[in-house]
C-alpha positions, 0 to 999 in steps of 0.5 A, a space after each residue: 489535540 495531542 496523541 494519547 497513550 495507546 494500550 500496549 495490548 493493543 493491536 495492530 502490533 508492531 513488528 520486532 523484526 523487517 523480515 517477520 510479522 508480528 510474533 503476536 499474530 502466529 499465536 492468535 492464528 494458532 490459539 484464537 484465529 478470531 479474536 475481540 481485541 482493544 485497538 491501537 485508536 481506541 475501542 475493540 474490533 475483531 483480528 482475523 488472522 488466517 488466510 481462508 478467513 481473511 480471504 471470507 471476510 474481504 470477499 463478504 458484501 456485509 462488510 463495510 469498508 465506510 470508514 465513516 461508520 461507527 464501529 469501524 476499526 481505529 488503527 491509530 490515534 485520530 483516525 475517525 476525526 480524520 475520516 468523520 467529515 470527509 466524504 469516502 474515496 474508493 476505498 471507502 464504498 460499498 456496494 453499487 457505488 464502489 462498483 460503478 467507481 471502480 468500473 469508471 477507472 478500471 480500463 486505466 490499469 488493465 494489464 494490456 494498458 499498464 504493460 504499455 507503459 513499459 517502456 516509459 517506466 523502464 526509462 525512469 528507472 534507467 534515468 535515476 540509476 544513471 543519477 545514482 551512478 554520477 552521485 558521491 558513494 553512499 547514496 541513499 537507495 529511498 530518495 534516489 530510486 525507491 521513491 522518484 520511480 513510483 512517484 513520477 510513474 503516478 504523477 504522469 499517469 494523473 497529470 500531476 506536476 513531479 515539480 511538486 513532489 516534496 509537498 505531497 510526498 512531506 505530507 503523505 508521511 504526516 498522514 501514514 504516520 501513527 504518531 502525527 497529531 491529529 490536527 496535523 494530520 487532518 491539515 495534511 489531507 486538507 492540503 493535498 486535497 486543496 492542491 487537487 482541487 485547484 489541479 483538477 479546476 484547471 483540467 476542467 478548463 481544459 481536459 489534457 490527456 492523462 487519467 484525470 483529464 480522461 475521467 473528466 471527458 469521460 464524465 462530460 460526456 455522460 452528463 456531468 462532471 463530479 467535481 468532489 470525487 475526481 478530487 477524492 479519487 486523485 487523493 487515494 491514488 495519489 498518496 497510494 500509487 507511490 508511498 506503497 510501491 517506494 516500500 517495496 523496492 526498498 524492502 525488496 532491495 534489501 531482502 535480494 540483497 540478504 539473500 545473495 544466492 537466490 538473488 543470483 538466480 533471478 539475475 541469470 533468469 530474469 523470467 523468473 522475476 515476476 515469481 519473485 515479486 509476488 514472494 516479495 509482496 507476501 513476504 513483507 505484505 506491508 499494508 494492514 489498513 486497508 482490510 478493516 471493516 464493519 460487519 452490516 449484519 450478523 456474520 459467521 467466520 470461522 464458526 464465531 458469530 460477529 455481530 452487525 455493528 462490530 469492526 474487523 481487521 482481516 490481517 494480511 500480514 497474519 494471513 500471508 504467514 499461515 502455514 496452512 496457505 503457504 509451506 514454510 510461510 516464514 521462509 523467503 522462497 523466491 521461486 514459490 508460487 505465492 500468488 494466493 497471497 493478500 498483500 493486495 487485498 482480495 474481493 471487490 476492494 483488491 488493489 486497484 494499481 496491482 498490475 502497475 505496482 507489479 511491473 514497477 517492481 520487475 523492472 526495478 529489481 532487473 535493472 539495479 541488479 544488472 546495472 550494479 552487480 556489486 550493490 551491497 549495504 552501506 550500513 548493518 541492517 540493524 541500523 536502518 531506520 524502518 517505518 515501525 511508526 506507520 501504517 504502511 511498512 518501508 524504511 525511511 533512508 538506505 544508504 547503498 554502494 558498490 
């Protein structure tokens, strides 16, 4: 099956420019907060787009986050095939089950566990700027750190071998990509999936001490080990834990770099990064995707009744932009205080690894700074190639010098 037409009225938009959301979404979000619209994959769903409503929506037990069921958004060609016959990750449940799931890997991203991966993730980070510091000029910021520092941080968490990085990292492009056809993006998730189920086997031989391996302890001594959803949830964190936090560094680098005044103030008062970072996160909120759901039963928002059975799209990217929230929403003010921010969601389904990714981001934006104070474009903006056809916003390649 070959990727169908989509409906140019339909929705989620694509961005006209890396520093702003959708223009669309500012007028909804002024004239028709809650509007039924035609979706990018077919059929209709309703677009929140302010953040008290947003915040409602993600907060509301009578939301469904089975993609499975019918009525669910579809952000993209394909997307129920892809979902139809594979059973739900985290990301997808509901209810007692996604509680005692989420319970299950919790204690693995607590701030006091995740701070005590500092300096490990520090040292990635050192390694791959010594690397960049060695390479012919330019280099490419995405291969050489953007991507090997979430990406090792996540493969060593789980226990999945970095060796193998290309493969899953080719196909998490494939199924991110809006434009990939839907048999090969089906084939990408089948392969990832046989790949952890092959990884998760030999953990199961033997329990090594990583995330999977605690989980299948964990597990064994409860009873019995889920083989199938040990699969499922290395798959989400897999794909999750880098391809997320490798687009911010980028999109981060970049926006530090555009602006070299405020830039200047954090590289002389590194305590102000982690104010930064969450500015940063509510600047680009480069995820919608994760907010869709299905209304179980009748559901006021907003004053407007959303009938059971319906999909909705709580759009954070509208919501982090409402000037109802957030002064000057589309200003970059690094030393606001926009924790309010959605760009890890909010309610039971909030980004698991936020603490992690969090982290990931100071050290990154701390270390390159320091370490290359003149780091500066290597090309025009205009010429970067930015990820307008995923599901996840970044840049595929920036090269940089100094």
């Amino acid at each position: 099956m070959s990727e169908q037409a989509v409906d140019p009225a339909a929705y989620p938009k694509a961005r006209t420019c890396p520093f702003a959301s959708a223009p669309e979404y500012a007028e909804l979000r002024a004239e028709a907060p809650i509007s039924k619209v035609p979706m990018a994959g077919g059929g209709t769903a309703w677009l929140v787009t302010r953040h008290e409503h947003v915040r409602q929506v993600l907060g509301d037990s009578r939301m469904s986050s089975d993609r499975r069921r019918p009525g669910f958004p579809q952000l993209s060609v394909g997307q129920q095939a892809t979902v139809s016959n594979v059973a739900p990750s985290l990301i997808g449940m509901d209810g007692a089950e996604h509680a005692a799931a989420r319970r299950a890997v919790l204690g693995e991203f607590t701030v006091r566990r995740i701070e005590a991966m500092r300096p490990r993730i520090q040292q990635i980070v050192d390694d791959c700027i010594d690397e960049m510091l060695a390479a012919p000029r330019p280099v490419d910021l995405v291969r050489a750190l953007s991507l090997p520092v979430p990406s090792l941080v996540i493969c060593e968490l789980l226990g999945v071998p970095y060796a193998d990085h290309d493969f899953f990292q080719a196909r998490t492009g494939l199924i991110l990509r809006k434009t990939t056809p839907v048999e090969q993006r089906i084939a990408a998730v089948e392969e990832i999936q046989a790949y952890l189920d092959e990884l998760v086997t030999a953990k199961e031989q033997e329990a090594t001490d990583d995330l999977i391996g605690r989980q299948i302890r964990k597990q064994r001594e409860a009873g019995e080990v889920d083989h199938e959803a040990l699969v499922r949830m290395a798959l989400l964190l897999l794909v999750a834990g880098h391809e997320t936090t490798a687009n911010m560094i980028s999109l981060g680098v970049l926006a530090l770099l555009e602006n070299p005044d405020q830039l200047a103030e954090i590289v002389a008062a590194p305590a102000k990064t982690p104010t930064a970072v969450e500015e940063l996160l509510r600047y680009f909120t480069i995820v919608e995707a994760a907010t869709s759901r299905t209304v179980m039963e009748d559901v006021e928002i907003g004053g407007v009744v959303i009938p059971e059975g319906e999909g909705v799209v709580a759009l954070g990217s509208s919501a982090n932009r409402d000037p109802e929230a957030f002064d000057q929403p589309d200003e970059l003010d690094l030393a606001r205080n926009a924790r309010g921010h959605v760009a890890f969601g909010f309610g039971p389904h909030q980004c698991l690894g936020q603490n992690l990714a969090r982290l990931e981001l100071q050290i990154v934006f701390d270390t390159l700074f320091r370490r290359l104070p003149g780091l500066r474009l290597a090309v025009p903006v205009d010429d970067l190639p930015f990820k307008s056809d995923a599901n996840i916003f970044g840049i595929y390649e920036m090269p940089v010098t100094w």
